[in-house]
N, C-alpha and C positions, 0 to 999 in steps of 0.2 A: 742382263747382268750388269750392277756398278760394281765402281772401284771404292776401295775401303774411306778416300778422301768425300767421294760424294755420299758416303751412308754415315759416316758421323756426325754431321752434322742435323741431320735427320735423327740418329739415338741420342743426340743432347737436347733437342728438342723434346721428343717424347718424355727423356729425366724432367727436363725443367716443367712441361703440360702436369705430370703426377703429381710436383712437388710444389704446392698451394702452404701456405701456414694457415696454417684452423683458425686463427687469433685474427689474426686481417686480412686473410683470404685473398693474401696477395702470392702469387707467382714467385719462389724462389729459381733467381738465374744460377746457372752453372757456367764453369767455362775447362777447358783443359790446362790440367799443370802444366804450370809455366806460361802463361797465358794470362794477361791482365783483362778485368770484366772490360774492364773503363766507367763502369759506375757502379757503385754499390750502395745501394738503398740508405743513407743516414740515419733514416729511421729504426729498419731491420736489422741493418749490419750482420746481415747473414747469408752463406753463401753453399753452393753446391761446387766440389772437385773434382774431375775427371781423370784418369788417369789408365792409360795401358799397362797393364802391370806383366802379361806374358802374352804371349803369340806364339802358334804354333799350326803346322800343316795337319788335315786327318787324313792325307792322302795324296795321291801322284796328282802333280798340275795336269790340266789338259792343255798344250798350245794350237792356236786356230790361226786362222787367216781368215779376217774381217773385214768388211770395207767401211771406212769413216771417214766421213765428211769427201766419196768419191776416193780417196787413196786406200789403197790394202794396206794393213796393218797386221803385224804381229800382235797374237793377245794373249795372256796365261790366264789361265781359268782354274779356280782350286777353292778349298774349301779351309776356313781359318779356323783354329780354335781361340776365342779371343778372351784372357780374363779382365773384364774391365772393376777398375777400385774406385765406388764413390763413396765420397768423405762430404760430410757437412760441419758447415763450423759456424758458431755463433760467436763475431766477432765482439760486438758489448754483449757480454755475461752477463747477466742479473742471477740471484739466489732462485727465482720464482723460475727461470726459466734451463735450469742444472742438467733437465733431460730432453730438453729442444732436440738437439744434433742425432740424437739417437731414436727417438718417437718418428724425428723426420724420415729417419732412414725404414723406418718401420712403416710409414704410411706408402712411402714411395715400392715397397716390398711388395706389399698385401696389393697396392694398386697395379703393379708388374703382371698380376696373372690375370689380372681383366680381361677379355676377349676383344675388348678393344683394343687393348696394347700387343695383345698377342698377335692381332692382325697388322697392326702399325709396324710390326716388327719384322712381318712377313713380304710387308712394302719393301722393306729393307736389304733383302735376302738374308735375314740372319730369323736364329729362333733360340728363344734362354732354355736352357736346360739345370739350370741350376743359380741359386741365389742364397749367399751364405747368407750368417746371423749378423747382425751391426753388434760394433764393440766401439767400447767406450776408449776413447782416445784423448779426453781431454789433459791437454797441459797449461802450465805457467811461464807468461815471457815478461818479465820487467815486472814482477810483482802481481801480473792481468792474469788472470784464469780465460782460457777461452774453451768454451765448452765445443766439445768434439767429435764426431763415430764416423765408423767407415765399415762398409759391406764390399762384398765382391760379386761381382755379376758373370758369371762362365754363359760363353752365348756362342755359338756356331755360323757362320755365315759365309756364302758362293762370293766371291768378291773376284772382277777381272782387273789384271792388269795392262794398261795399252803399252807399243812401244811408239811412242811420238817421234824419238829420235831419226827413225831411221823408215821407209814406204818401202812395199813387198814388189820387187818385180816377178811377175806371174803370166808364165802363157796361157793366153785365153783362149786357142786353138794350134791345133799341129798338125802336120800333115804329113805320114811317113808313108815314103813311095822307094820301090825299088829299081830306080832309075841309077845306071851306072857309064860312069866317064873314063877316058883315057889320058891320062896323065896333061897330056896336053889339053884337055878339057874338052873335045871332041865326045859327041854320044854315043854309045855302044846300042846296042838292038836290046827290045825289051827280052827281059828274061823270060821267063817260064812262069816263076810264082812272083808276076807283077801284082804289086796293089799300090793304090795309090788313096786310104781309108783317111777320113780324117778322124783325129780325136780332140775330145771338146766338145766348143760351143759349132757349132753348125755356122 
C-alpha cells in the first residue's frame, strides 16, 4: 500500500510516457497546478496540467498498526475517489496548429485503455473507471490566442496514510496470573483458579 504523495508522481509519469506530439515525436512534460516545469521546450511551447479537482472517500478507513523502519506506526488505509483535470495548452498558437491541445487530449485518452497503462496503474493502486470528452478551452491574454482543452480522469485508488509524528507503544507479551497481595505487600496463598497463561508472543 502507498500514500497518495508516492503515486503521483508515478500518474504524471505515465500522462507524460502517452503524451508524445506526432509532429516531432517528442515527449510532452506535464507538471501540477501551481507548480513551475522549470523548462519549457522553446521550440514546442507546449505543455500538459495537472490538477485535483475533487477527492473523496468510497468507504470506512481501515486503521492498522505497522512497523516502519523498526518503529510501530499508526496507518489509515481507504480507498479514494480521485477526479483528476488534465488541460493541455499550446503556448505559441499557430493557425495550422488550432486543434493541438484538444487531438492531444484525445491521443492521451484512446492510449489510457492500453493494457499497458492499465497495468501501470495497477502498480499504482489506482484503476480509471472513467474518462470524460476533452473540450475546448482555448482563450485570448494580451491579444495571443493560446490554444487549449481539458478532460477529466475519475480513477479510484487504496492509498495509506502513516502517522510519522507520533511511534505506537504496543505490548508484545503479557502475563496474567492470579497472584494476590496484602495491602502491605505481603503474598497471600495461591488461590483455587490460579493461572499464570501468558498472552502474545511466547
Amino acid at each position: 500500500m502507498i500514500s497518495w504523495s508516492e503515486a503521483a508522481p508515478g500518474l504524471k509519469a505515465l500522462i507524460e510516457k502517452l503524451a508524445v506530439d506526432r509532429k516531432s515525436n517528442t515527449p510532452i512534460k506535464a507538471r501540477w497546478a501551481g507548480r513551475s516545469n522549470g523548462f519549457i521546450s522553446p521550440t514546442l511551447q507546449k505543455e500538459l496540467i495537472l490538477r485535483v479537482r475533487a477527492e473523496s472517500s468510497t468507504g470506512d478507513d481501515e486503521q492498522r498498526l505497522d512497523t516502519i523502519s523498526s518503529v510501530r506506526r499508526e496507518v489509515l488505509v481507504g480507498q479514494r475517489k480521485i477526479l483528476l483535470e488534465v488541460r493541455a495548452e499550446s503556448l505559441r498558437h499557430r493557425e495550422e496548429e488550432g486543434n493541438w491541445a484538444w487531438s492531444m487530449l484525445g491521443l492521451i485518452r484512446t492510449r489510457m485503455e492500453r493494457q499497458s497503462s492499465v497495468d501501470a496503474l495497477t502498480t499504482l493502486n489506482m484503476v480509471l473507471i472513467d474518462i470524460s470528452q476533452a473540450r475546448d478551452i482555448s482563450y485570448t491574454s494580451q491579444d495571443r490566442e493560446t490554444n487549449a482543452a481539458m478532460m477529466e480522469l475519475t480513477i479510484i485508488g487504496a492509498f495509506s496514510d502513516v502517522n510519522i509524528d507520533d511511534a505506537i507503544d504496543v505490548f508484545d507479551r503479557a502475563l496474567v496470573t492470579s497472584h494476590l497481595q496484602r495491602t502491605d505487600g505481603t503474598e497471600l496463598s495461591t488461590p483455587i483458579n490460579y493461572t499464570d497463561e501468558p498472552m502474545g508472543k511466547p
